[in-house]
N, C-alpha and C positions, 0 to 999 in steps of 0.2 A: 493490460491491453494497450496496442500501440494509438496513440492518439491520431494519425495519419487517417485523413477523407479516403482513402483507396485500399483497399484490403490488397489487392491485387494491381500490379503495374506489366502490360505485356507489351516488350517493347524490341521490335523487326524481327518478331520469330518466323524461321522456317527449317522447314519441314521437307527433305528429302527422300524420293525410294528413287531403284534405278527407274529411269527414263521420266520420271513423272515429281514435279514439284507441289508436294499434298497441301504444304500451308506457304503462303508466300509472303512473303516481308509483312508479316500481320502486328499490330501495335493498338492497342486500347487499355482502360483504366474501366476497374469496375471496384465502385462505391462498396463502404460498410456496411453490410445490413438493410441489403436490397434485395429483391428478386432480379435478376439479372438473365435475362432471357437471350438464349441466342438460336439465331435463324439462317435456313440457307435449303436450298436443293438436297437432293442426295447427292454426294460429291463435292461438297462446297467445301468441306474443308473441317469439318465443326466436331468430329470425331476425334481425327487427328490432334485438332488444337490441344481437345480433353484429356487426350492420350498424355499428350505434353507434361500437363498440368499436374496431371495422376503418377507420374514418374512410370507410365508403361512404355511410355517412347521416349529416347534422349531425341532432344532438341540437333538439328544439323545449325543453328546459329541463333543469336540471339541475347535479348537475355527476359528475366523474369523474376518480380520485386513482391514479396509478399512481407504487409508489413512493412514497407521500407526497406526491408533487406535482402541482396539475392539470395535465391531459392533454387536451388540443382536437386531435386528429388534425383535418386538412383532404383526407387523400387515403390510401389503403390503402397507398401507397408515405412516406407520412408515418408511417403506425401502426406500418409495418414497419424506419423507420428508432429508432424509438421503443419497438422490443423485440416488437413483438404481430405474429407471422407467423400466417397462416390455410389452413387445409389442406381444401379445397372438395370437395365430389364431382365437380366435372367439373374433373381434377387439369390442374396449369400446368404439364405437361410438354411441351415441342416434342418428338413422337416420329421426325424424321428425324435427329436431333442423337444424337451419342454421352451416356452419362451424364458424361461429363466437362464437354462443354461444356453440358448443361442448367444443370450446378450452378453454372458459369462466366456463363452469361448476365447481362448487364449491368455486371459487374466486370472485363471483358479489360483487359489492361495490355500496349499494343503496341510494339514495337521495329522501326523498319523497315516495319511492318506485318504482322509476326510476332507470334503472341501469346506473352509469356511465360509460363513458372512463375513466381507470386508464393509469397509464404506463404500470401496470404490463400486462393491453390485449393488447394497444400498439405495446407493444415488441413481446409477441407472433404470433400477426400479421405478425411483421416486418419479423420473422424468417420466418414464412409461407410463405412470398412473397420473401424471397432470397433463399430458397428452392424449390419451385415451384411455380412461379407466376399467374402460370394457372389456379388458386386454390383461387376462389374471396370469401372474407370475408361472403356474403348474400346470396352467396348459398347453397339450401336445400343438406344435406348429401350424403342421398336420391340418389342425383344426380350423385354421385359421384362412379368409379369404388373401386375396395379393393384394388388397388393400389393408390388409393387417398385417400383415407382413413386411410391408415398405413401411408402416408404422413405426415395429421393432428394428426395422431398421435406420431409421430416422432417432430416436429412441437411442441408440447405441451408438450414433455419431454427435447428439447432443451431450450425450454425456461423456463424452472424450475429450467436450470442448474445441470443437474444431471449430473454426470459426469460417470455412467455406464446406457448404453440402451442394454436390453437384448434383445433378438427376437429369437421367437419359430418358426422356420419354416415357413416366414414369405413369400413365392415364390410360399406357398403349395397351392393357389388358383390365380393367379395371371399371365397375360401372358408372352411369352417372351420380347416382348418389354417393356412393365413394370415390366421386370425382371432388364432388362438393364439401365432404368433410376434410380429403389431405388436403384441397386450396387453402381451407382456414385454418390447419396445423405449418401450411408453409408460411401462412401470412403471418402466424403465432411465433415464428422463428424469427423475426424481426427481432423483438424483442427479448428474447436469450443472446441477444447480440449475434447472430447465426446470419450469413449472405446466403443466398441462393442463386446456384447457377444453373438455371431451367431451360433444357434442353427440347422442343415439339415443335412437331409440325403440323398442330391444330392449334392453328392463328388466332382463333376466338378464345383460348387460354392465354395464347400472350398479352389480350386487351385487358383479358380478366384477372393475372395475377401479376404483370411487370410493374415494374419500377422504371427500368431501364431495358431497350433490347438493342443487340450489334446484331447488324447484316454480315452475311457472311456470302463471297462467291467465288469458284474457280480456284478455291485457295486463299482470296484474296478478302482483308476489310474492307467493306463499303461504306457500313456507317454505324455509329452508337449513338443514341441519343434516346431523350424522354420518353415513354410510351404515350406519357400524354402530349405530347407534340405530333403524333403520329395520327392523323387523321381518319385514315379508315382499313380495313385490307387490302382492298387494291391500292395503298401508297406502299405498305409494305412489301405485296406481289411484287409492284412494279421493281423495288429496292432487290428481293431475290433475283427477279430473272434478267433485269436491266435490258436494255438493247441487243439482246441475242442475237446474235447473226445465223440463223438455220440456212445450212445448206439447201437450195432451192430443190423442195417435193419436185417431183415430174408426174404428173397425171399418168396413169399407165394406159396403153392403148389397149383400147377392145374393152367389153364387159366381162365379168367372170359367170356365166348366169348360175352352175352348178354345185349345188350346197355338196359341198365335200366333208365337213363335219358339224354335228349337230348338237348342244349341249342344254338339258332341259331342267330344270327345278334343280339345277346341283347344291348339298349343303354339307357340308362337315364340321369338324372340330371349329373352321378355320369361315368358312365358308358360306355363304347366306341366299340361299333362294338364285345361282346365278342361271340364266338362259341366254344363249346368242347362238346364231348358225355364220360358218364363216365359209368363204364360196372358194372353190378349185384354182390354186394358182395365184390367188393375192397374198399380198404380206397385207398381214393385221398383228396390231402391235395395241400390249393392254399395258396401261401406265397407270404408276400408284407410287406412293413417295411408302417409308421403311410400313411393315406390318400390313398394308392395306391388301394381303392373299395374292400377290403376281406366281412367287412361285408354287403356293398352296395347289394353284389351279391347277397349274402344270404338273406339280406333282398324281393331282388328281384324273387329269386326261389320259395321263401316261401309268396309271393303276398301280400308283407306288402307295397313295393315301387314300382309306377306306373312306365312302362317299356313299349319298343318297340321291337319286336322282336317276338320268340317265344320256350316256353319250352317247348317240352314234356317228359310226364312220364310214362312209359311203354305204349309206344307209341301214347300216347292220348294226347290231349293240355291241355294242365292245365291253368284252371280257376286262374285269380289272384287272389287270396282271401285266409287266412290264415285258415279256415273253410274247403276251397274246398281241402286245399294241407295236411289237416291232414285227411281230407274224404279219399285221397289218399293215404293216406302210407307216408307221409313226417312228418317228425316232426325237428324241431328247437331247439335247446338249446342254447340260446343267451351269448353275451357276459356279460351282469351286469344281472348274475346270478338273484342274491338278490333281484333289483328291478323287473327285466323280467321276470327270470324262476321262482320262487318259492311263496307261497305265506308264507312269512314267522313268521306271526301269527297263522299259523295252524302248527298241529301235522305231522310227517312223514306222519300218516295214514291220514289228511285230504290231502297231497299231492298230492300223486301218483297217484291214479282214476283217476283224473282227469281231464285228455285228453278223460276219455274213460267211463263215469257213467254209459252206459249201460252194461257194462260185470257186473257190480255188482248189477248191478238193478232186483228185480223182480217187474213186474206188478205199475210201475213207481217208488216204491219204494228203497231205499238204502239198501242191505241186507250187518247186521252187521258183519256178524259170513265171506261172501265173501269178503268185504272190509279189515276186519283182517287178513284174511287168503293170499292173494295179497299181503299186505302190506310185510305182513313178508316174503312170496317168494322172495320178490325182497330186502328186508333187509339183508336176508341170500346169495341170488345169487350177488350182489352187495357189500358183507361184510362190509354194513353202520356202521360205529362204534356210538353204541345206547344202552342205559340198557332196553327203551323203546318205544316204535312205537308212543308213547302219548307224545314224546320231543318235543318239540317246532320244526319248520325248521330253526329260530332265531340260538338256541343255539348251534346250529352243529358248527362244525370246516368246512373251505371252500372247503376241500377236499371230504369231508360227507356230503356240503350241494348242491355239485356237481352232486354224487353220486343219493339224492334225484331226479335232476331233468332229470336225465339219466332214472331212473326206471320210471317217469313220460312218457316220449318219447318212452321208452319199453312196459307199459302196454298198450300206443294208440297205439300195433301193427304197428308201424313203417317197411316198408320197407327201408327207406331210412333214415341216423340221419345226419343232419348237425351240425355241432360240432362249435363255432365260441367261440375261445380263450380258447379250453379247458379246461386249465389245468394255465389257470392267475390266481397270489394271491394263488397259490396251492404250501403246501410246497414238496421238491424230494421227499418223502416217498409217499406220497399219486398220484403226477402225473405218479409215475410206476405202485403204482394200477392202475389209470383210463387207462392206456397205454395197460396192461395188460387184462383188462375188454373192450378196445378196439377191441384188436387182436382177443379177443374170440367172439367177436360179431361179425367178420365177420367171421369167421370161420363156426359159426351159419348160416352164409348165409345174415349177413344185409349189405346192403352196406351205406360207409359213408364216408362221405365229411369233412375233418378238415378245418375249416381258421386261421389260425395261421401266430403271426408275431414272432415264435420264430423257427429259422433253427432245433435247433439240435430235437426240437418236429418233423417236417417233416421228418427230411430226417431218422430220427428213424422208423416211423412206417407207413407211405404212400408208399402205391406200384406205385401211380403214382402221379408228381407233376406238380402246374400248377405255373407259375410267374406273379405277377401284378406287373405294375407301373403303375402308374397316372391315374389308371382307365381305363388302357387296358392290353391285356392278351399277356405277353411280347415271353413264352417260355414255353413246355410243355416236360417232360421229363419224363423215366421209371425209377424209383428207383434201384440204385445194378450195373448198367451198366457206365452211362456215367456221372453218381452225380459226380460236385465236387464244395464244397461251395464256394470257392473265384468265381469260375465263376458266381453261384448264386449270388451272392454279388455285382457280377459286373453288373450284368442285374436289379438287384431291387434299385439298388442306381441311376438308369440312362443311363448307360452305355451299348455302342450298340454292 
């Protein structure tokens, strides 16, 4: 074991996509055999960094000391051989396998074509059963909760000897009392010489299990230091959202008085007791940091996920079926654009129709001279940056190929646009147009629903906001009156 105070040294790493700097000149030191907590918005940057770390992303600069020594992971089975295992929310369990052979996968040691006992299952064993003994070798996965599971997984990286286990929000399914026994298997990691690099956005965990936490914003470090130097959550709030500069809300003129759609005891998989009516013509925008049901809902309003409850729209129940809610006046513009909204082998112009072939249809047919003429109304009112309507949806820029699937949802005569993640992967320039092309669509008279996990998008351009956490609807507020983000911040991270 290297004798060095820093398991890990990160020092002016960043982090490049086109148009967009994900991690920026970022540089901090995290201790041996700590909990090591890191924090930030959605979009700060803290995924990326992990990506880093994990060898799923090369680094665009930088460098990175594990041990004293540089550290170039090429592949996450590199980083893992290299001591850094990662413990994901959507866990690497094969659930038809006993826990024996999960913890066995890729190590078997055959005879005959029999597998043996090594030491090396052995000891994994051995670890699993001083960890939680409750946890027998021959049982199906299967059987097992996601708190036993992240066990076995835990379990399979102590005994690889890695000396850093990262965890992504690893609480974000899991209940309180198995909240309480992994805290004290993470705290038990201390001492197997094992760091932790604990990843949430339920603050009152970080009080409860840090050592150390870095802020994270915009890409950028803000700060690391003691958790017990750290006074209360709102010092930390403050530390995530710093002096944000939100582009100034405009009150909208006029009242909206007429409830356009109605949503009553909704609950699903995902979902918990939600109700709110939202009125004809405002943008209302529901904000939640990762897991807290933004798009669960939308999935739900739009009849793609089965649900208990009931919506109406413009005062009639609505059919769940994605078919009945576009028959309706509802249209969607999902979060992975690329793979959901667009079809991005076809041209602008094989686009846009396409919620709606019969406006251009005569007598079944496709009428060419309507389709062109559409296409370019909504290229012109939309100002798609394009030399021609015959561009692929592929080669746009993500701002334009947004823009495509807006005029999509416009030409199906939409009364109502649910909007889910806007303006993600969109560089400034182009999410003031979509902001812009927002505000004028209601003005037009559409009304529209944002989900967004990014604040200063809400509280810019929603006349009214709604709060999730955990898959319930925490707090509902009037934009311009009583907004103030740290308290926002306090209600979506947890906080009562």
């Amino acid at each position: 074991m290297n004798s060095t105070e820093n398991v890990l040294e990160i020092r002016d790493l960043v982090k490049d996509f086109p148009g967009v700097r994900a991690v920026n000149n970022v540089s901090f030191d995290i201790k041996r055999n700590t909990v090591h907590c890191l924090v930030g918005e959605n979009g700060a940057g803290k995924s990326t960094l992990i990506k880093m770390l994990t060898g799923a992303y090369a680094r665009t600069s930088g460098r990175i000391l594990l041990n004293g020594e540089e550290y170039n992971p090429h592949s996450t089975r590199d980083a893992k051989q290299k001591g850094i295992s990662t413990l994901f929310q959507e866990l690497n369990v094969v659930d038809q396998l006993t826990v024996e052979e999960n913890l066995t996968l890729g190590m078997e040691d055959t005879t005959f074509g029999f597998i043996k006992k090594t030491d090396k299952i052995n000891k994994i064993i051995s670890v699993l059963n001083s960890i939680e003994p409750s946890i027998k070798p021959r049982q199906l996965v299967s059987s097992l909760s996601v708190a036993k599971k992240q066990i076995v997984e835990i379990s399979k990286a102590v005994a690889a000897e890695s000396d850093i286990i990262i965890m992504d929000e690893p609480t974000a399914a899991i209940s309180e009392g198995e909240i309480a026994r992994l805290f004290n298997i993470i705290k038990g990691l201390r001492e197997q010489n094992v760091t932790v690099i604990y990843i949430s956005h339920r603050l009152d965990e970080i009080f409860e299990l840090g050592d150390y936490v870095t802020v994270m914003r915009d890409g950028k470090h803000i700060e690391t230091k003691p958790v017990s130097e750290i006074e209360d959550r709102s010092e930390l709030i403050k530390m995530m959202i710093g002096k944000t500069v939100f582009e100034q809300y405009t009150p909208r003129e006029g009242d909206c008085p007429d409830t356009i759609l109605e949503v009553k005891r909704l609950s699903n998989h995902r979902l918990n007791d939600i109700s709110f009516d939202i009125h004809a013509g405002e943008i209302a925008g529901f904000y939640g940091l990762v897991g807290a049901g933004k798009t669960e809902l939308a999935r739900a309003i739009y009849g793609v996920d089965e649900y208990e409850g009931d919506i109406l729209f413009k005062g009639k129940k609505l059919q769940p079926a994605p078919d009945k809610a576009i028959a309706a006046g509802i249209a969607l513009v999902p979060e992975e654009r690329r793979s959901q909204g667009l079809f991005t082998i076809l041209t602008i112009r094989g686009n846009v129709p396409v919620m709606n072939m019969k406006k251009i249809s005569r007598n079944g047919f496709i009428n060419d001279a309507m389709e062109r003429n559409a296409t370019l109304e909504y290229v012109d009112k939309l100002k798609i940056a394009t030399n021609s309507i015959e561009k692929e949806a592929a080669k746009l820029s993500g701002g334009n190929q947004q823009k495509v699937v807006l005029s999509k949802c416009l030409f199906a005569d939409a009364d109502l646009l649910m909007l889910d993640e806007p303006t993600r992967g969109i560089d400034v320039g182009a999410k003031s147009e979509i902001y812009n092309l927002i505000r004028q669509l209601s003005r037009e008279g559409k009304t529209i629903i944002i989900f967004s996990s990014e604040l200063p998008e809400v509280m810019n351009i929603c006349d009214s906001i709604y709060l999730l956490y955990d898959g319930s609807l925490k707090s509902t507020m009037r934009n311009g009156c009583d907004v103030n983000s740290e308290s926002i911040l306090h209600i979506v991270t947890g906080g009562e």
